[in-house]
C-alpha positions in Angstrom: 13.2 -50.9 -8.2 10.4 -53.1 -8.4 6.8 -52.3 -7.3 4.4 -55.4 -6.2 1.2 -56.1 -4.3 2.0 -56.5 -0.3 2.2 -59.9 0.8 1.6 -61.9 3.6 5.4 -62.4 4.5 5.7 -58.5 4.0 4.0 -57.9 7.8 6.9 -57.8 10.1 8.6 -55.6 7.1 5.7 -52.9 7.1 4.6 -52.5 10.2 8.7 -51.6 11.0 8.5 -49.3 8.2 5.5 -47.6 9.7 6.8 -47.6 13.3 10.2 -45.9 12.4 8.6 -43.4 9.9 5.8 -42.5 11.9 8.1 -42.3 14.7 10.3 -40.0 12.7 7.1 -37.5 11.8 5.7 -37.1 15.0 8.6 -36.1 16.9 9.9 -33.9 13.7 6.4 -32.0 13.9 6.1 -32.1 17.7 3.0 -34.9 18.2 1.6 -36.4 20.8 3.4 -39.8 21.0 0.4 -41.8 21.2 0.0 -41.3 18.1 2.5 -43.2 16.9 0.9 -46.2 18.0 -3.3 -45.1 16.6 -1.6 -44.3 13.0 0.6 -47.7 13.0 -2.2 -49.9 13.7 -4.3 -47.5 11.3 -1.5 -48.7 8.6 -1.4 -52.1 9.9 -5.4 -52.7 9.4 -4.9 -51.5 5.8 -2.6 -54.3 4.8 -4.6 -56.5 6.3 -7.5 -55.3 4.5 -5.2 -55.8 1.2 -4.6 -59.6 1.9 -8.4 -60.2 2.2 -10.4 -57.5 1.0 -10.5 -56.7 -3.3 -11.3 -52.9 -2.4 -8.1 -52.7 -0.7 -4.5 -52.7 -2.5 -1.6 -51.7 -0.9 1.6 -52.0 -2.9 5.4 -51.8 -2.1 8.9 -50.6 -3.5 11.4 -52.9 -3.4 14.6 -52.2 -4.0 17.8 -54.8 -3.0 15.0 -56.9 -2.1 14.0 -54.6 1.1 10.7 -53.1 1.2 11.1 -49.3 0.9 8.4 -47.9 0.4 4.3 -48.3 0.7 1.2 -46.9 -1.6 -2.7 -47.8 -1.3 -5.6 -47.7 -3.2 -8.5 -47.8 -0.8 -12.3 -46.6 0.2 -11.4 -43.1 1.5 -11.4 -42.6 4.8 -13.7 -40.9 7.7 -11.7 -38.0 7.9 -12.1 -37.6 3.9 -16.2 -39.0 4.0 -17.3 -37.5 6.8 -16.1 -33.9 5.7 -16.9 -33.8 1.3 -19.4 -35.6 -0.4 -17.4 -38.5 -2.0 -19.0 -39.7 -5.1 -19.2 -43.4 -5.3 -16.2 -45.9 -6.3 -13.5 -43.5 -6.3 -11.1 -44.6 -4.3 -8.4 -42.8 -2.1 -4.7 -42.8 -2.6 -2.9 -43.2 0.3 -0.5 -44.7 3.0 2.4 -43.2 1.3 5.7 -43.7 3.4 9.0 -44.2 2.3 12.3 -45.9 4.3 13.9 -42.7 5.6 17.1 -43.3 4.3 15.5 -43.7 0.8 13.2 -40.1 1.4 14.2 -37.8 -1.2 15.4 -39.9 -3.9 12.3 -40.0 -5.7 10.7 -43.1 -4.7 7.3 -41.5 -3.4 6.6 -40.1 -6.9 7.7 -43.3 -8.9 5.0 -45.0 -6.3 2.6 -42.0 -7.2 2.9 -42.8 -11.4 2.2 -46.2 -10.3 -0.8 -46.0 -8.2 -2.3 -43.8 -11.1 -1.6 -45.9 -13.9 -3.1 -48.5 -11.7 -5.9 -46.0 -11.6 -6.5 -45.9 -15.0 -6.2 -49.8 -15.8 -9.6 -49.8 -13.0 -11.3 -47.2 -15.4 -10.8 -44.8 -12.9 -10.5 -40.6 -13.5 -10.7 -39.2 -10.1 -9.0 -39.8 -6.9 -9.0 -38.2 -3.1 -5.9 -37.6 -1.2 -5.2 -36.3 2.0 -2.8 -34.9 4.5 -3.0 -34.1 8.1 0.8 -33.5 9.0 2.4 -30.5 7.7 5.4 -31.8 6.1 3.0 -34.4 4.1 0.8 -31.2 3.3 4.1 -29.6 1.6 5.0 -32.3 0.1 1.3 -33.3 -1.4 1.2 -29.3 -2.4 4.3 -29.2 -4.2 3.2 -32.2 -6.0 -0.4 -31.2 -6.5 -0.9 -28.2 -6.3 -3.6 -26.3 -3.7 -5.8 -28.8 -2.1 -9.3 -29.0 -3.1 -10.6 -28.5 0.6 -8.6 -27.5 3.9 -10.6 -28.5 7.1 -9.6 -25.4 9.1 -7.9 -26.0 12.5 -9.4 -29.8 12.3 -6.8 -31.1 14.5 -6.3 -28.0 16.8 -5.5 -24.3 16.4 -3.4 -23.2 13.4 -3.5 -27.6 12.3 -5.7 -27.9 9.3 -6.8 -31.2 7.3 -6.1 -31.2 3.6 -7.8 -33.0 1.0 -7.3 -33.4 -2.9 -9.3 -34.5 -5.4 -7.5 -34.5 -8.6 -8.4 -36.3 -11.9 -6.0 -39.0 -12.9 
């Protein structure tokens, strides 16, 4: 496995990797459709920012010289700003998705070590995460533990908003 910054030819690659897995989690948890489309451009705006914008990395997995899975370092988002006091320069981790036929195999937590050691090179000790679908929530918990804030019923009854802020 080999874990690099996202490149310009890596476009076509990623935003199929988003379409299928997005695809994938919002029929599995029942989703409007549309959003399929709103969360792939989301994704597809963060690469960009990546090629052209220092704040931004995004990084991929490679393995057999296919892109299998994605991780970012980024400003944190609205959903995370507009709800905690973020302190300044501590970025968010995010855009975590893996190939489905590689989920499971522990690719999202070698990504995870990564992004934090990456963390720590920047001088960094804190971080935000987040998680909006449920099966990212388990996932997120079982890694992390509780989150540091859940934005009750944020998305609509009984679909609550969780965020993390863990130190590195």
């Amino acid at each position: 496995m080999h874990i690099r910054k996202v490149q310009a030819e890596d476009i076509s690659d990623l935003d199929n990797l988003f379409r299928v897995c997005m695809t994938d989690l919002v029929m599995r948890e029942n989703k409007e459709k549309s959003l399929i489309e709103e969360e792939v451009d989301q994704l597809n705006r963060i690469v960009q920012e990546s090629l052209f914008d220092s704040k931004t990395a995004l990084f991929v997995a490679e393995l057999d010289r296919q892109i299998v899975g994605t991780i970012a370092l980024k400003n944190p988002n609205l959903t995370i700003s507009d709800n905690i006091l973020t302190e300044p320069d501590v970025f968010e981790v995010g855009s975590v998705y893996i190939r489905l036929a590689y989920q499971r195999q522990g690719i999202g937590k070698l990504l995870f070590q990564y992004i934090k050691k990456a963390l720590l090179r920047l001088g960094q000790t804190k971080y935000y995460l987040d998680a909006g679908f449920s099966t990212s929530q388990q996932y997120w918990r079982q890694l992390l533990g509780k989150p540091s804030y859940i934005l009750k019923n944020y998305w609509g009854e009984r679909e609550d908003h969780h965020i993390w802020i863990n130190n590195v």
